[in-house]
N, C-alpha and C positions, 0 to 999 in steps of 0.2 A: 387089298392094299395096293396102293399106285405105285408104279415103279421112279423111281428117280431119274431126273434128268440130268443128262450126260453136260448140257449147256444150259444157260438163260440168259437171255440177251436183254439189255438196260438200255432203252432209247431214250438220249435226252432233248427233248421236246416242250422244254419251257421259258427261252430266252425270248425277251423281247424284241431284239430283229429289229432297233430303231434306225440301224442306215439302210432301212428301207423303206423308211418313210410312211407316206399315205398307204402302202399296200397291207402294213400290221399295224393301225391303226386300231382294227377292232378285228385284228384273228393275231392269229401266234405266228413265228415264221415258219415250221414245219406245215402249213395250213394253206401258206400260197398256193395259188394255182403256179403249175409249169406244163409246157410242153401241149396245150391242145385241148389235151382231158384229165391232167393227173394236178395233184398235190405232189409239193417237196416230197412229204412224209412216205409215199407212196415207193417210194426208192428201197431205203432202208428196208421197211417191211416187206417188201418184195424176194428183196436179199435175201431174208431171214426164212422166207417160205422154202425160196430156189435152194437154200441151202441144208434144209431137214431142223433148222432150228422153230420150233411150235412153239415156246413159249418165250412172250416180250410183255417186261414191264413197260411204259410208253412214259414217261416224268410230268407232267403238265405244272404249269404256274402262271403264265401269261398269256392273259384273254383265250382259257382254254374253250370255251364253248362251243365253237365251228370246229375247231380240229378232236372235241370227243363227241360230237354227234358225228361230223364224219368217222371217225373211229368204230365209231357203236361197238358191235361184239363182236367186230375182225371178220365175218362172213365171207367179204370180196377176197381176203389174203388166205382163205383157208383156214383161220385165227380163231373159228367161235368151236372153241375145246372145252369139254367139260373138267377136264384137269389139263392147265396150262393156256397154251392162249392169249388172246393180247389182253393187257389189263392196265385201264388207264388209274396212273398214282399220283393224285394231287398232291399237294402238304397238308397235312392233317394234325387234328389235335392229340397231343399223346400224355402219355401218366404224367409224365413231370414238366413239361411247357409244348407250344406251340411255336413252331417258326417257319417262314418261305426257305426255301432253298437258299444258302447263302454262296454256293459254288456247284460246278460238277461235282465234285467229290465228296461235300455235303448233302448231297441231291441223291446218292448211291447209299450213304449212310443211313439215310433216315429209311430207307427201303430196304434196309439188310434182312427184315422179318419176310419180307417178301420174297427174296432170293434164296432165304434159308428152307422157306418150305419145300422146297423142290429138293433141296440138297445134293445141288448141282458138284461135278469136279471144278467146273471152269464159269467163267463170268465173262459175255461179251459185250462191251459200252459201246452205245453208236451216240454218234450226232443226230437229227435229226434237217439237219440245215443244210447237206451237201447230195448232190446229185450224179452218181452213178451205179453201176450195175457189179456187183462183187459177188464170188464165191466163200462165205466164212467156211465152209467145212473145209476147204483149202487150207485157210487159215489157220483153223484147228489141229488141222492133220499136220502143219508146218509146228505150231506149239509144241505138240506131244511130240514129234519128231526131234525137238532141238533141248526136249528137257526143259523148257521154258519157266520162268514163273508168273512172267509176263512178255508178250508179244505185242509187241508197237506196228501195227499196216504205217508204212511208207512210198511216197510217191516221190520222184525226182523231180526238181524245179530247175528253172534260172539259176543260175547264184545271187544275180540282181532282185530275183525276190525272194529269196530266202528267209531274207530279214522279216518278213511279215510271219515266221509258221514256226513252232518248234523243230528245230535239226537234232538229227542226231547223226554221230559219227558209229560208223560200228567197223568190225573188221573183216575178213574177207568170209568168216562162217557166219557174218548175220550178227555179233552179237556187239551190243552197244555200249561202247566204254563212253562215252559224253554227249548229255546233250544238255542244248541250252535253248530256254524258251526267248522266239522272236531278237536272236542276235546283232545285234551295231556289224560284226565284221564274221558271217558266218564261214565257218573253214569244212562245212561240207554243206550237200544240195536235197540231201535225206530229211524230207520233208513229212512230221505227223499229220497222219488223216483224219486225228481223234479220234480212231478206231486202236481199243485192246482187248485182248486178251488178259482174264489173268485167273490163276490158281485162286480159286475161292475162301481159301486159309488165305492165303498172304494177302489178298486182298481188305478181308476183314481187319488182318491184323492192323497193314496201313492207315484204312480211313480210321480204326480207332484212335491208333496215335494221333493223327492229323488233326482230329474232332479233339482230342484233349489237348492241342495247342495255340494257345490265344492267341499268337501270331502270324495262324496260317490263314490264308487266303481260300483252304478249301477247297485247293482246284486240281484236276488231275495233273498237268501239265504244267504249274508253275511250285506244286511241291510234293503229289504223290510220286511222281516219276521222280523228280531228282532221288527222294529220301530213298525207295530203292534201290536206285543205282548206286547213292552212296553205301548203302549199306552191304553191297557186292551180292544183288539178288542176281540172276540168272536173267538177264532182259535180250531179246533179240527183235530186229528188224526185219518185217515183211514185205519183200517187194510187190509195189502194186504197178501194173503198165498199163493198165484201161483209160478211161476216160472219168477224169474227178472233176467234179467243180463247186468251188462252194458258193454259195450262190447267196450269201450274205449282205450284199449292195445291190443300186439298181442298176449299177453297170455288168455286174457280171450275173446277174439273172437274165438278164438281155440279151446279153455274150452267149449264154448256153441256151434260150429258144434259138437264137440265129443259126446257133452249130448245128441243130438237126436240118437245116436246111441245107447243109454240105453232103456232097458225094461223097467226100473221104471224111465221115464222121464217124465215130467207133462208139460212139451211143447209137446202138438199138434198140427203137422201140416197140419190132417186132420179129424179134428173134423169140423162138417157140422154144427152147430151153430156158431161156432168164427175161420171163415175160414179165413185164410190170402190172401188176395187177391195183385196179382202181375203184370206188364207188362210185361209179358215172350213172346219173340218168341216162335211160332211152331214148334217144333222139329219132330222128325221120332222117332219112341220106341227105347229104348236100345239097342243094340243088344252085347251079349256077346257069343265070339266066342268060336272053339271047345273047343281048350286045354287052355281057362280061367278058374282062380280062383279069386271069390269073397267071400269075408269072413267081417259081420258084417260092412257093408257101406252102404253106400246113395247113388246110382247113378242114376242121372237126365235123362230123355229123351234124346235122340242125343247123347250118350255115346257110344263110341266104344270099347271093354274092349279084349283084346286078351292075355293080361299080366297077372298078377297077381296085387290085390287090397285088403287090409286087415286093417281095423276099417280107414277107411277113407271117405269124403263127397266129390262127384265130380258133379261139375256142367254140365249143359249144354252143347255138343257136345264137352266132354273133349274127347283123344284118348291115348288107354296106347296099345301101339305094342306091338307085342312077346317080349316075354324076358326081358321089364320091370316090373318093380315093384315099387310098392307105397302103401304107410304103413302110418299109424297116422296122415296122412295129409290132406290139403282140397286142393283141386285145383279147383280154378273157370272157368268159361265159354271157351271153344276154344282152351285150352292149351294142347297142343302134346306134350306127353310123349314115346320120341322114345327108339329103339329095344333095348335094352340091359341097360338102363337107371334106374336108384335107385332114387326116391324121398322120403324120411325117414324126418320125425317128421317135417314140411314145410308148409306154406301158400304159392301157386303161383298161382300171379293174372292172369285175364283174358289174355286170346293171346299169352302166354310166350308160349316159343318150351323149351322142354330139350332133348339135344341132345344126340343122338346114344352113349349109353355106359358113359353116363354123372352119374355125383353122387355129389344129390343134398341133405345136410343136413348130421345126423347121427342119430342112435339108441336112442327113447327117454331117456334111463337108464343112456346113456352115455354122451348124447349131452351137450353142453353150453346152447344150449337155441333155440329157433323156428329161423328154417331159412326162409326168406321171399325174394321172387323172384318177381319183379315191373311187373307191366304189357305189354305186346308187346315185353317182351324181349328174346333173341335168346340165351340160354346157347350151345357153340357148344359142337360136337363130344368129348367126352370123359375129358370133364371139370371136376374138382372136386371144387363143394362150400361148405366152411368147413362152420359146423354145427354153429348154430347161426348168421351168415353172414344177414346182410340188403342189399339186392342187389336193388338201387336204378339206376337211369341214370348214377349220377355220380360214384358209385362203378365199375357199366359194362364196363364204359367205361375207367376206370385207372386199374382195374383188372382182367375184364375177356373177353375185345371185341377179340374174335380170337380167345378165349380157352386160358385155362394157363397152357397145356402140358408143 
């Protein structure tokens, strides 16, 4: 007989991720590359290893196929458990109808069968779309310690962005008398990380009710939280002080490769206690040739560097020939950056070529905004993409299939 587990952790890992353009065009946003060599996804589940938690449901529903073959059977994260383990949970057909996901907290309902097997005390939801390194058994420990019946992880913000996150106010032991989703005039800086906690009775109870109300949105945050704090459940706030970022745009995906390029950055990505663990192919070392210049970058194994590179993060078997250059940018996996080529202030996905004498982007000081190149795609010989450009399928091919000399 298997023993029960004490936790299970709910990754929600199926939003579309469309302010980010060309990069989830054809993967999920827990599925982007970040940082070198890692996936979003790769965070979370990391967590969940460093912190004794073994078993995660993963939620999928948009363009799941690259992020559950990377998934496979959880191997890299320690995950492939013959009871428990990572287990990816599409929407599926059931006895009385079929439906996607209509919220977070519709997305948790429909999986209740999956969490009850374990017959967990506690239930822990992640996002899937945010990028740092956390301890849950902390978190746990802080739950059971406060009597909990739900625990809200909290980060301080601005006050000036507040407005953008659920606040919650609580009082000086943690516990949360109001909070209001994305407020006009927020009156605290106790910012949700969309990370809970919560007693697996009470949990149940909620999304029931929720699921029988036709006027609910289904969401954690815009009506499972209020209804129990209305109802005077036991809710407290986790202080988090690391390094969070959600990395939902292409501006702040950007914002967080840059950050590991600072000395005083509090994301590590090699700290031997809370290692991030990845499905990376095996690459060959670096090699950077005679007359290269590397200045203040990240460059991955299987990197071929003969150009010039300067505060930029380059993945896996990226290639910058003589005479190009590439400045403020990330470029992920396999993308060729040929002779004579400019890539300036730019995300370009996997597989893109930039062609001989091409010029992609402009000077951060001067630009419109982050140019982003789709994945697989071919910029020819001597193109120019003006700076802020979303170069999707459909842009390549009404504006630039053949070069637009």
């Amino acid at each position: 007989m298997f023993k029960k587990k004490e936790c299970v952790a709910m990754l929600l890992a199926g939003g579309q991720g469309s302010r980010l353009y060309a990069l989830t065009e054809k993967v999920a946003k827990p599925a982007v590359s970040f940082g070198g060599k890692y996936r979003i996804i790769d965070f979370p589940l990391s967590n969940c290893v460093n912190s004794g938690i073994d078993t995660v449901g993963v939620l999928t529903q948009y363009q799941p196929l690259v992020l559950n073959e990377y998934i496979g059977n959880g191997q890299p994260w320690d995950l492939d458990r013959t009871y428990g383990g990572v287990k990816i949970l599409p929407p599926y057909q059931g006895k009385k109808k079929a439906d996607w996901y209509s919220g977070t907290a519709n997305a948790i309902y429909q999986n209740m069968n999956f969490i009850n097997r374990y017959n967990p005390e506690y239930v822990l939801i992640l996002s899937g779309d945010h990028i740092y390194q956390m301890q849950y058994d902390a978190m746990l420990a802080y739950h059971k310690q406060m009597n909990a019946d739900c625990t809200i992880a909290v980060i301080d913000v601005p006050i000036e962005e507040a407005s953008r996150f659920g606040i919650m106010s609580a009082d000086e032991e943690g516990k949360i008398f109001k909070f209001a989703e994305k407020p006009k005039n927020p009156d605290s800086t106790l910012a949700s990380m969309g990370i809970y906690i919560f007693n697996r009775d009470k949990l149940e109870k909620y999304l029931e009710d929720d699921e029988n109300d036709p006027n609910s949105s289904k969401d954690f945050g815009k009506n499972i939280i209020p209804a129990m704090l209305a109802a005077g459940e036991r809710m407290y706030a986790y202080p988090f002080s690391g390094y969070w970022k959600d990395v939902g745009t292409i501006d702040s995906l950007w914002e967080a490769n840059m950050d590991l390029l600072r000395d005083d950055c509090t994301l590590s990505l090699s700290n031997k206690q809370r290692r991030v663990f990845s499905r990376t192919n095996a690459e060959p070392p670096q090699f950077i040739g005679e007359g290269a210049k590397v200045a203040n970058s990240l460059v991955t194994e299987g990197c071929e560097i003969y150009g010039t590179v300067e505060n930029s993060v380059l993945f896996g078997g990226v290639i910058v020939e003589n005479g190009a250059h590439v400045k403020d940018s990330v470029v992920m996996s396999g993308v060729v950056v040929k002779k004579g080529a400019t890539v300036d202030y730019s995300i370009i996905d996997s597989g893109a070529t930039i062609g001989a004498g091409a010029s992609v982007g402009k000077d951060k000081a001067s630009a419109k905004g982050i140019t982003v190149i789709g994945a697989d795609l071919d910029i020819a010989a001597g193109t120019v993409v003006e700076d802020g450009a979303m170069v999707n399928d459909a842009y390549y091919e009404e504006n630039l299939k053949g070069g637009n000399r």
